[in-house]
C-alpha positions as YAML, in Angstrom:
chain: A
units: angstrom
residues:
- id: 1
  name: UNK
  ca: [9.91, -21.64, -8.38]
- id: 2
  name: UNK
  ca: [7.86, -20.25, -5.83]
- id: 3
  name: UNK
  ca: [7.66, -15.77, -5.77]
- id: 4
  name: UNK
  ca: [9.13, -14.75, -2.69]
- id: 5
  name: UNK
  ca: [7.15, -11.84, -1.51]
- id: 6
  name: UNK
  ca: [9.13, -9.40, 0.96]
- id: 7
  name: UNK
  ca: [6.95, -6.88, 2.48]
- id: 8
  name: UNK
  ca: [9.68, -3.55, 2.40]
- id: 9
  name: UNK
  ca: [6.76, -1.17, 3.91]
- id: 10
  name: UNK
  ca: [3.48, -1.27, 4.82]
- id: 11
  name: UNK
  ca: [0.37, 1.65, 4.50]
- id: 12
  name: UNK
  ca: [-1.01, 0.45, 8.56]
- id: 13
  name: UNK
  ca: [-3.24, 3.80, 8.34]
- id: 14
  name: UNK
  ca: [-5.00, 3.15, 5.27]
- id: 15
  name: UNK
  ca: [-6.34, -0.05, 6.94]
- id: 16
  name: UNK
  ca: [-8.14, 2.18, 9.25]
- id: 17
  name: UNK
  ca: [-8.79, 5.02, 7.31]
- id: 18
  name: UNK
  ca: [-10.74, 3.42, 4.18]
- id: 19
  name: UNK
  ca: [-12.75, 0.61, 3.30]
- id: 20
  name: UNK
  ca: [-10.56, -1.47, 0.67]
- id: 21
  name: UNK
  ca: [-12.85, -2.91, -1.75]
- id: 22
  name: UNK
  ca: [-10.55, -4.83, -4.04]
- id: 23
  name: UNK
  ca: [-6.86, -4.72, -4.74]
- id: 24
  name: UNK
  ca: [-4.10, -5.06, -6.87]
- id: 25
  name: UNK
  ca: [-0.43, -5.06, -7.92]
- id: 26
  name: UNK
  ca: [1.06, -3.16, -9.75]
- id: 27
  name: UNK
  ca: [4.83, -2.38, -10.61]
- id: 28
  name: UNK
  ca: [6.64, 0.74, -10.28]
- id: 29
  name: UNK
  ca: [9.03, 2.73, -12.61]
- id: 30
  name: UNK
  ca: [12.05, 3.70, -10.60]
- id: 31
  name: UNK
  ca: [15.78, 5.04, -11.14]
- id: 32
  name: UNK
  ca: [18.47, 2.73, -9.42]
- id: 33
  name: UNK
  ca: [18.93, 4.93, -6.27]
- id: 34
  name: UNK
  ca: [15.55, 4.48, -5.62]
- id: 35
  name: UNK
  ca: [15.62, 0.37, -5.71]
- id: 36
  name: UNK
  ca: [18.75, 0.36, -3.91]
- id: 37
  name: UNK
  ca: [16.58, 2.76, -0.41]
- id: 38
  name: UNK
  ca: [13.72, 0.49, -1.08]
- id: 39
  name: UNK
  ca: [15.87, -2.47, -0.88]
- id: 40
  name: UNK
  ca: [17.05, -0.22, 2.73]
- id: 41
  name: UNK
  ca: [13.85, 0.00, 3.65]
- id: 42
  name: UNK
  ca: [13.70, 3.70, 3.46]
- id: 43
  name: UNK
  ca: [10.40, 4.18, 2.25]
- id: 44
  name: UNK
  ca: [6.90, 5.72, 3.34]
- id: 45
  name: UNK
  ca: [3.82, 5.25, 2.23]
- id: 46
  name: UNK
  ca: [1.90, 7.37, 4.99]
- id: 47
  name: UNK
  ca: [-0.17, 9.71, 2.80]
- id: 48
  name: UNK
  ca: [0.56, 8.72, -0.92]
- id: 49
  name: UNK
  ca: [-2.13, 8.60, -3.52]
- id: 50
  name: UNK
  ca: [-3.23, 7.57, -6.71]
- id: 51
  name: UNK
  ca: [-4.55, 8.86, -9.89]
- id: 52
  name: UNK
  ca: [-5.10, 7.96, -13.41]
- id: 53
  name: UNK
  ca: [-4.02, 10.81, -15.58]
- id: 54
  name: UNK
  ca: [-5.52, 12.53, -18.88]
- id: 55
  name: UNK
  ca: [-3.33, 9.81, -21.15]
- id: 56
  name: UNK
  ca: [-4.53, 6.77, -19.21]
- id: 57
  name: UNK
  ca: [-1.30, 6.44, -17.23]
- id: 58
  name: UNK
  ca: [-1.45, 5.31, -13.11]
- id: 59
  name: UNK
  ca: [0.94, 7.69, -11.39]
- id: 60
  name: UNK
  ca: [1.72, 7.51, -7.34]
- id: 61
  name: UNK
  ca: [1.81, 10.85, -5.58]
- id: 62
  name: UNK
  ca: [3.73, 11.79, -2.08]
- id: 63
  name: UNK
  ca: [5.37, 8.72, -1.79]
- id: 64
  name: UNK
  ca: [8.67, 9.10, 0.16]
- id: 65
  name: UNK
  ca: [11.78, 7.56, -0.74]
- id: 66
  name: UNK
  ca: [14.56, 8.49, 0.90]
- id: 67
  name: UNK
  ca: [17.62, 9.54, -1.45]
- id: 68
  name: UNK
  ca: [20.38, 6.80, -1.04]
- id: 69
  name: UNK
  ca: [23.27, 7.75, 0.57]
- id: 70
  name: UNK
  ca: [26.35, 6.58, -2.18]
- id: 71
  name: UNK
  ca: [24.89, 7.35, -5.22]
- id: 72
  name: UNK
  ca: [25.97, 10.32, -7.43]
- id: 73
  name: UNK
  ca: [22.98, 11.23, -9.11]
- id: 74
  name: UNK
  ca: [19.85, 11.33, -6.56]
- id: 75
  name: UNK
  ca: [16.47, 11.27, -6.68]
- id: 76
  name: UNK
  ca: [13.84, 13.71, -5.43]
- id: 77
  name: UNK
  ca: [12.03, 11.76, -2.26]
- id: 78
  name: UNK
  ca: [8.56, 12.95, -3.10]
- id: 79
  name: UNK
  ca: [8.69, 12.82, -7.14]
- id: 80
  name: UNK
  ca: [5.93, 11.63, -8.68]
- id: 81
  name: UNK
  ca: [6.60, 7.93, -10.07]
- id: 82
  name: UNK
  ca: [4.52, 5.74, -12.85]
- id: 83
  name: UNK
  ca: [2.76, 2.77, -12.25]
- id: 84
  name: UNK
  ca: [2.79, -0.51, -14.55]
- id: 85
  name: UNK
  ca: [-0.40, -2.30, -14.79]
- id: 86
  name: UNK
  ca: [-2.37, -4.08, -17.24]
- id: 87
  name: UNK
  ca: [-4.38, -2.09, -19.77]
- id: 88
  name: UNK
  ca: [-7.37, -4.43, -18.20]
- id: 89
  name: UNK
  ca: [-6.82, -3.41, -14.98]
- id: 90
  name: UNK
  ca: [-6.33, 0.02, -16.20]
- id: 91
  name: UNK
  ca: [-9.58, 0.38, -17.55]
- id: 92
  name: UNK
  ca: [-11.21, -1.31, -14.51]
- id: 93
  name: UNK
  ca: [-9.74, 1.12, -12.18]
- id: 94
  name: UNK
  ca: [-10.70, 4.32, -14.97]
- id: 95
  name: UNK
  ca: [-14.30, 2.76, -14.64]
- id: 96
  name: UNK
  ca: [-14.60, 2.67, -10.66]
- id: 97
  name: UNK
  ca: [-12.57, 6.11, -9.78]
- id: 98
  name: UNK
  ca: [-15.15, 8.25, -12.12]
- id: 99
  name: UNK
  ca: [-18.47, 6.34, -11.90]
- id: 100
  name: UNK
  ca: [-18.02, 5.83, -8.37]
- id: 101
  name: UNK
  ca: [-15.99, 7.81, -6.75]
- id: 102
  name: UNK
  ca: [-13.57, 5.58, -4.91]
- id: 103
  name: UNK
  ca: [-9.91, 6.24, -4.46]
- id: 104
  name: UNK
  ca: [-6.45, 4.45, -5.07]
- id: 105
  name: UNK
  ca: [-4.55, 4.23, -1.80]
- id: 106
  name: UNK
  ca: [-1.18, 2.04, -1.60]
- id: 107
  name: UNK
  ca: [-1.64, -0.34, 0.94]
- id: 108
  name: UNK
  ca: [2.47, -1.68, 0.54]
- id: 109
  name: UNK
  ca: [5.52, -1.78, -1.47]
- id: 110
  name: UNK
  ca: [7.21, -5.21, -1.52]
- id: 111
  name: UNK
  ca: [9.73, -6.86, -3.83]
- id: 112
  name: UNK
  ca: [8.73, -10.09, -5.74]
- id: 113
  name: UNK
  ca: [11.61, -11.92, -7.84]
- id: 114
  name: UNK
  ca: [13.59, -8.74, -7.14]
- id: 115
  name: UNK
  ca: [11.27, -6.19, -8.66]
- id: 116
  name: UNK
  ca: [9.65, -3.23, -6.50]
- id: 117
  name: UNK
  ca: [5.90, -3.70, -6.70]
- id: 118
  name: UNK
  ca: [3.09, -1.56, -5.17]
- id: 119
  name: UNK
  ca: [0.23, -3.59, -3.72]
- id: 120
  name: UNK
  ca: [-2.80, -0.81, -4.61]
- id: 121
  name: UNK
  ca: [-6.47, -0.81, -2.96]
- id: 122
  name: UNK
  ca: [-9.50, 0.37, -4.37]
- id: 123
  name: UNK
  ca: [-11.21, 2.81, -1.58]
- id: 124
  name: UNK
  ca: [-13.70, 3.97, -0.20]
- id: 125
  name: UNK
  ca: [-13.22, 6.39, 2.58]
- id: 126
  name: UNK
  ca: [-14.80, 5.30, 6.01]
- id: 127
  name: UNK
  ca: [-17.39, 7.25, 8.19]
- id: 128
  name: UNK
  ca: [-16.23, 8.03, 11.96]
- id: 129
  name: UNK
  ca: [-19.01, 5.77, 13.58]
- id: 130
  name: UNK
  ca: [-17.28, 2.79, 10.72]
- id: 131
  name: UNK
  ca: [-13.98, 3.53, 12.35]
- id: 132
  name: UNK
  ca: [-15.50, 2.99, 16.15]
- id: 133
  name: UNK
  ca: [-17.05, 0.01, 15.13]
- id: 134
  name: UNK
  ca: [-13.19, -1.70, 13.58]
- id: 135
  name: UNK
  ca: [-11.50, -0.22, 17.04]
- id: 136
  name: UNK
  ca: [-14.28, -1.91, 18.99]
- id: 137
  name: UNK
  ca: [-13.81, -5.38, 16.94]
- id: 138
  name: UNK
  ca: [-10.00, -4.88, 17.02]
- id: 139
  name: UNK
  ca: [-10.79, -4.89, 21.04]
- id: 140
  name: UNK
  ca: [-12.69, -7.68, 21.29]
- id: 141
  name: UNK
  ca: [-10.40, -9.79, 19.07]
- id: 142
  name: UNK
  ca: [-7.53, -8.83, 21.63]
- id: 143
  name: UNK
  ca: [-9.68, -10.23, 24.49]
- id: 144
  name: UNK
  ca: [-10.98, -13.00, 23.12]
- id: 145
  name: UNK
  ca: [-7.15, -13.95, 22.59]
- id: 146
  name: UNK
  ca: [-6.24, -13.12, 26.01]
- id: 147
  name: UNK
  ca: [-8.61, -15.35, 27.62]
- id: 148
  name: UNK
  ca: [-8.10, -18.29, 25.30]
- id: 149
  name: UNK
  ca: [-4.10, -17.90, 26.47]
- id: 150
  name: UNK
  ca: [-5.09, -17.70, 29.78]
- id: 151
  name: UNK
  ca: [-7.50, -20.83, 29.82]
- id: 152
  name: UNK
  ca: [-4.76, -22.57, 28.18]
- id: 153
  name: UNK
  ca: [-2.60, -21.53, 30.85]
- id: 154
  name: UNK
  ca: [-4.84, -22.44, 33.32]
- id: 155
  name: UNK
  ca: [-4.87, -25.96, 32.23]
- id: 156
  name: UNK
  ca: [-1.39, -26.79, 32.24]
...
């Protein structure tokens, strides 16, 4: 059976804000409130972070989840929560943050087979004139579709 891949929330800025070198997914270690508000699509990922601790362990920081309205026992919104990856990709990631000096940015939650997993880039912050140069190509994209609808349009 095919993974169904539902996209809960999506990290739009980080797009713009960084240069994503590689990526990858990762799970997350949640309480059941938190499923159920990521299942409501309460969730932000607009300025969470990454880091590899002392121990070797992947936390996310400053993610938001909001608490969920009928449970008993809630969570904190901006708690620090593990991350579950492969002791491979572990070390890879180890390897680029400190020798390198990239960062790990979330770039989206999503659920696959039911699970909450964190789709996590590899980054490298971008210069202003790099961030002029994706608004300009952004731009020209957008025209170049504009005309090709109106040519079409123009032909019918």
């Amino acid at each position: 059976m095919k993974d169904d891949k539902k996209i809960i929330a999506r990290n739009r800025k980080a797009r713009y804000e960084y240069e994503i070198l590689d990526s990858m997914e990762v799970g997350l270690v949640l309480r059941g409130s938190e499923i159920k508000s990521i299942r409501d699509g309460k969730v932000s990922l607009v300025g969470a972070y990454a880091s590899l601790d002392d121990n070797g362990e992947l936390w996310v920081h400053q993610m938001h989840i909001a608490e969920y309205d009928q449970a008993r026992d809630n969570h904190e919104p901006y708690r620090d929560r593990k991350l579950l990856a492969h002791r491979r990709q572990l070390k890879k990631i180890g390897r680029m943050i400190r020798e390198k000096g990239y960062t790990l940015i979330p770039l989206d939650i999503h659920l696959t087979s039911g699970r909450a997993k964190l789709e996590l880039g590899i980054c490298r912050g971008k210069k202003q004139y790099d961030k002029r140069r994706s608004i300009a190509e952004r731009d020209n994209e957008r025209n170049v579709r504009t005309e090709m609808k109106r040519a079409l349009r123009g032909n019918d």
